[in-house]
Each structure stands twice: as structure tokens, then as C-alpha cells.
N, C-alpha and C positions, 0 to 999 in steps of 0.2 A: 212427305205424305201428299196425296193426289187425291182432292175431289170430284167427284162426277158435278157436272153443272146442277144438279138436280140436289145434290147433297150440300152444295153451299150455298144454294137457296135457301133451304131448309133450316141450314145452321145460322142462318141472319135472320128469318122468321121466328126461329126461336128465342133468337136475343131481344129482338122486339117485343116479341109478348113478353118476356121476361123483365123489361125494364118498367121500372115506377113509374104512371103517368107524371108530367110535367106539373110542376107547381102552378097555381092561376094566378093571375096579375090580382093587384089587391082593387082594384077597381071592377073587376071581370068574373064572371061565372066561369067557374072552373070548369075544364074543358076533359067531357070525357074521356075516360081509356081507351087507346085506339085498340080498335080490335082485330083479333090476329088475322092473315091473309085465311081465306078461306082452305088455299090445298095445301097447306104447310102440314108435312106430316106430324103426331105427336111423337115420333118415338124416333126424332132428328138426336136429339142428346145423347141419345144410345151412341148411334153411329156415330160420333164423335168420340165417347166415349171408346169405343172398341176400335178409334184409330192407333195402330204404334208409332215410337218416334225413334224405331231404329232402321229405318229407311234411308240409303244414304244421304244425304244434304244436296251430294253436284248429281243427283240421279234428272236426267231432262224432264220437263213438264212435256206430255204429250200435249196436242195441239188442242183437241176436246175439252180439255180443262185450264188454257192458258191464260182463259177469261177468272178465271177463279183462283189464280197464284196469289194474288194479293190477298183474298180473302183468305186461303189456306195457310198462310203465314201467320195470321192476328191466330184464326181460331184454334192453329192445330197446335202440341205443345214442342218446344223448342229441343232438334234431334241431338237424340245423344252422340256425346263427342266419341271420334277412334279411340281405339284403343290403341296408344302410342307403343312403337316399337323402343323395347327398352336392352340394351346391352345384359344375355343373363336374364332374361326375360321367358326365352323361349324354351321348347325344348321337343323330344319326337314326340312327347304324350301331350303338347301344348304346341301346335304348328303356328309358324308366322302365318299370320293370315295374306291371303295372295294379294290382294292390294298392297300390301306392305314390304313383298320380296325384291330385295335386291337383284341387280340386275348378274343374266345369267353369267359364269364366269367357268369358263373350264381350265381344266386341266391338257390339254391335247389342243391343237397338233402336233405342237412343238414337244420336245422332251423336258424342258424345263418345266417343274411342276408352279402353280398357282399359291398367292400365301392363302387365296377368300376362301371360303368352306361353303360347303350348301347350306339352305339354311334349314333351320331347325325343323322337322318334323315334314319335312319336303323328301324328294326323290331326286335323283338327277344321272340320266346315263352315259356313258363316252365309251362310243367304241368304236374299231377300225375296221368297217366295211367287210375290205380286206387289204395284205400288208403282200407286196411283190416284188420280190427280191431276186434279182441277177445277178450269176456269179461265170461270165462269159469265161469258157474254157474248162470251168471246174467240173469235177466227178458230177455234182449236182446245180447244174444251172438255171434251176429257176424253182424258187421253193414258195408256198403262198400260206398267208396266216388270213384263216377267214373268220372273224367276229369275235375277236379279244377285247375283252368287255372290261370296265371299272364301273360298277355299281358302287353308287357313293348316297349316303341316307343320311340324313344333316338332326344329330344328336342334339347338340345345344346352340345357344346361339355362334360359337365360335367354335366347334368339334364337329368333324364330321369322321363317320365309319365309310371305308371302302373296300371291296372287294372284289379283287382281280380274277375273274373268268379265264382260263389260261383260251387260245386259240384253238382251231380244228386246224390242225396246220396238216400241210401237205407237202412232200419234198417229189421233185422229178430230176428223173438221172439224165445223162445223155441219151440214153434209148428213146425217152418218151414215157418209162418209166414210172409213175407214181406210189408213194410209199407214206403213209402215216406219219406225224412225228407227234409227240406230247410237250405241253406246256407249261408253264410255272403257276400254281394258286397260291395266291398273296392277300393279304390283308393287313393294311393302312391303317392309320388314326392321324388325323388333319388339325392339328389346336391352333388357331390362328392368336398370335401375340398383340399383333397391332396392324389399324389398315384394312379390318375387313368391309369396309366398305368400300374396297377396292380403288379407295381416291388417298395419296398420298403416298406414303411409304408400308410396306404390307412387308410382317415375315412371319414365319409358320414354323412349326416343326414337327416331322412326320415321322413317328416313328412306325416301321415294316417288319413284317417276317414272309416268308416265304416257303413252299416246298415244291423241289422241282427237279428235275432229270429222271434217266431210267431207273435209278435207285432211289427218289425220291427224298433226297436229303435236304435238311432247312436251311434258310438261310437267313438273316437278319441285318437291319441298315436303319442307319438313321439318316433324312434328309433335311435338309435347311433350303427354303423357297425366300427369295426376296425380291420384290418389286419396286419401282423406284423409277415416278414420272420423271419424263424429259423435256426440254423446252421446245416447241411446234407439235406438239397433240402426241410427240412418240413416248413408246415406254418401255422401259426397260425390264426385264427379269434374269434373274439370278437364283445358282441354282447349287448349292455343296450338298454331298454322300457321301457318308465312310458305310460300306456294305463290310461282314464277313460272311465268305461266299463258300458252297463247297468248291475244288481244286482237284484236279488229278492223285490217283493213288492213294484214293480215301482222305485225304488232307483239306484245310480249311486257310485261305487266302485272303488277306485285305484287299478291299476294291476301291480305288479312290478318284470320283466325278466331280467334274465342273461344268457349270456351262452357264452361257447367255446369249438372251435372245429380245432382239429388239424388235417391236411392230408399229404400224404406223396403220390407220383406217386411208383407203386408196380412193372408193367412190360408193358415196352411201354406206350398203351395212355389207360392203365387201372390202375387207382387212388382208395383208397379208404379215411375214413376219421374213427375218433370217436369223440363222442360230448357228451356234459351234458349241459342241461338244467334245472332250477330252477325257479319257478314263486308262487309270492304270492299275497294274494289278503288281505292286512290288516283289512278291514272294517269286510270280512267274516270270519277271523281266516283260511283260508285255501291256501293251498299250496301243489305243486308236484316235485318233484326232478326225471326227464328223460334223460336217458341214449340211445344214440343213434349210428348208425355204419352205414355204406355202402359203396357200391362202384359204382363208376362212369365209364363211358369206351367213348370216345370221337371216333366219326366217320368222318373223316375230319375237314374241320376249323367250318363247321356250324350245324355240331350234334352231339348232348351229350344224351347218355340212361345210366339212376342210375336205383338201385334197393337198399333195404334197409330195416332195423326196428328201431322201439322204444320202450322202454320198460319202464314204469317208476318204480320208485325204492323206491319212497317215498312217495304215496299217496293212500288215500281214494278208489279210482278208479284203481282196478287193471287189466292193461289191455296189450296187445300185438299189436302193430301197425306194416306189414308189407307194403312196398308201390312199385310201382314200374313207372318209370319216363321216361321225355323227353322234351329236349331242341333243338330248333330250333332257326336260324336268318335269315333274309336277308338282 
């Protein structure tokens, strides 16, 4: 609480006329009541009275009233403490209060997912700019995925809801070419096990569905995210899916990913990472081994812009994916 100089005048004049004249020595004529300053307002107690004490505590004394900190500490009444952030605590209909949010944590650039969750009752967006894909010499070499989004809304204190915006994708042929293509919409649930304060060991389990292709048929996976500090500031993440996927000729095909990805902070709040990726599809004999990099650059506590590639190194489909990204919360 902040007094005006004029106000903690008032409230020390007040105390004064308020206090019992001093007792007289037994030898002494007792010494009248001093009497109150003359401009001392009477209706100072009010204004104390209708001060609150849920002002933060470290909120600065402006300079106007720095003479009167002392005084406003005795008179005003002692602020009330935070409300401590409690595990289970939170939830969308009861937000962590933003002094209390965790720091921001995405999912992206990389393809290894995250174990943290957003927090409860918060916002938080991730999406890829756009995604640019060359496929030198193919039918269609050069195809673009513009604003594939994961809107992620943070349910409880360790749950969060997500949902996959598919992209406005675009394919061009060799001609020059361009041609529409459709996207996957998905939807996630994030429960983080342990770790979500992102210091220690973090794992998660995400289970998905999905509906996606020209026929629009579903698909469903479950993922396993786990993280796990290294010694000199790096860290690691790890990342298992078993998807079943649709397949050719109306058939339905297990899909099985791996992957890890290590990052290190490079200079201030510019991070990058490297990753590898592995997925196979047993039913079809096929499989691609991808190799990925980028870096990340954090702009305050609530935005993150990545940029990046991928390369795969081991399949059928030789191609070059560059992307470039952005994360938001509130």
C-alpha cells in the first residue's frame, strides 16, 4: 500500500490526538493534552480504513511517497500472502495466476514432443509459419505447408487439451504448377507423470486420434515424451509411438517412432538443438531414418520463433524440409 505524503501526515496526526496525555510527575502539574495540529484532517482514519492489503508486497514505492515507506509499513495492515501454486491445484475454470506460470515450454521445433503441459487455464500456440519441402527431380518438387497450428489450452495442473489445425498446404509440379492438398485434424491429451516443472526427469503420455486423407479415415496412437538433464546445461529428449495408421487398399498398419533430441542454450535466449528420427511401418516393409537441427530464439517469457530443416537419410523419399516457426501463450 502507497501513501500520498499528505495521507501519512494525517495518519500520524491522527495517532497523536488519539493517544492518552502523558501522566504528570508526582511533583509537577500535570501537563496539558497537546493539541491536535491544526490542518490534520478529521476523516484521516477513513482513508486508512479503505486502504487494501492485497497490493503486491515487491510492487516499488514511487518516489513521491519514498519518504513515507517507513510510516506506511507500521500503519497500513500486513499484505496478504500469494496464493501458493499447489500441484492439483489449478485448473481451466481456476487459472494459475501469471505470476506463478511456469516457464514457457513447447512442443516444436523439433519433432520430439515435450513431457510439461501448459498450465491450467492458460493458452499457448505453436505453429509452423510455413513448412518447405524439396523433392529435386520428382513429379512435384516443391510442396509448402502454410500455418499448421497445435492449439494447446492447459486443463489441469498437469493435463493439457490440444488440437491440430491441419495446414493450407500447397503442392507445385514441375510446370510451375500449383495444386491444393488436405491435412490431418488431430486431437491430443498431454498428462504429465512427473517433472513438469521441467527441471529433472519429465515423462508424459499423450494419447491422439486423428482424421486425415482424401477419405478421411481415423487414426489413433499413443506417445511416450521423456526428458532427462545432462551434465554442462544440455538436455536431452526422448520420444516412443505406436500409431495404427490407415494403409493402402482400405487396410490399417502399425507405425512405430523413435527419436532423440539433444539441445544446448548457444548465446543468451538463442538455443539450438539436433535430433534423429526413425519410423517404420511393419505391415508395409517401410521405413525412414531423419535427421534434424534448428534453432530457437525466445522473445520474452511468452514468445518463441524457431527456424530449421530436416533431412532424411534413410529412405525411399528423398527430400529436404525447411520450416520456419512460432510460439505464443497467454
Amino acid at each position: 500500500m502507497h501513501l500520498s505524503p499528505l495521507a501519512a501526515l494525517a495518519l500520524v496526526a491522527s495517532a497523536e490526538t488519539a493517544a492518552p496525555p502523558p501522566a504528570p510527575a508526582p511533583d509537577a502539574p500535570a501537563a496539558p493534552a497537546e493539541a491536535p495540529a491544526p490542518d490534520a484532517p478529521t476523516t484521516t482514519s477513513t482513508a486508512a480504513s479503505t486502504a487494501t492489503s492485497d497490493a503486491p508486497a515487491a510492487e516499488a514505492a514511487p518516489t513521491t511517497v519514498a519518504t513515507t515507506a517507513a510510516t506506511a509499513a507500521v500503519t497500513a495492515p500486513a499484505p496478504a500472502e500469494p496464493e501458493q501454486r499447489a500441484p492439483g491445484g489449478w485448473s481451466l475454470f481456476r487459472p494459475v495466476p501469471m505470476d506463478q506460470r511456469r516457464p514457457m515450454v513447447t512442443d516444436r521445433p523439433d519433432l520430439t514432443e515435450s513431457p510439461v503441459t501448459v498450465d491450467a487455464g492458460h493458452l499457448q500456440v505453436e505453429a509452423d509459419v510455413v513448412v518447405a519441402t524439396w523433392r529435386p527431380g520428382g513429379a512435384q518438387p516443391l510442396s509448402l505447408d502454410l500455418m499448421p497450428t497445435n492449439l494447446k489450452v492447459g486443463l489441469l495442473d498437469t493435463v493439457d487439451l490440444q488440437i491440430l489445425i491441419p495446414a493450407l498446404g500447397v503442392l507445385v509440379d514441375a510446370d510451375g504448377r500449383a495444386a491444393p492438398a488436405a491435412g490431418d485434424v488431430g486431437v491430443r491429451l498431454k498428462w504429465n507423470l512427473l517433472g513438469n516443472d521441467g527441471e529433472g526427469v519429465g515423462v508424459a503420455l499423450m494419447p491422439w486420434a486423428f482424421v486425415g486423407g482424401a477419405d478421411l479415415r481415423p487414426g489413433v496412437g499413443m506417445i511416450v515424451p521423456v526428458s532427462v538433464p545432462l551434465p554442462a546445461d544440455f538436455g536431452l529428449g526422448t520420444m516412443a509411438v505406436l500409431n495404427y495408421v490407415p494403409a493402402e487398399g482400405g487396410n490399417y498398419d502399425a507405425e512405430v517412432l523413435a527419436s532423440a533430441s539433444v539441445g544446448h542454450a548457444l548465446w543468451g535466449d538463442l538455443a539450438g538443438y539436433l535430433e534423429v528420427l526413425g519410423a517404420a511401418r511393419p505391415m508395409a516393409q517401410a521405413g525412414e531414418l531423419v535427421a534434424s537441427t534448428g534453432l530457437t530464439y525466445l522473445l520474452g517469457e511468452d514468445l518463441q520463433l524457431d527456424a530449421g530443416l530436416r533431412y532424411p537419410v534413410l529412405t525411399d523419399d528423398a527430400r529436404l524440409e525447411t520450416f520456419l516457426g512460432i510460439s505464443a501463450r497467454h
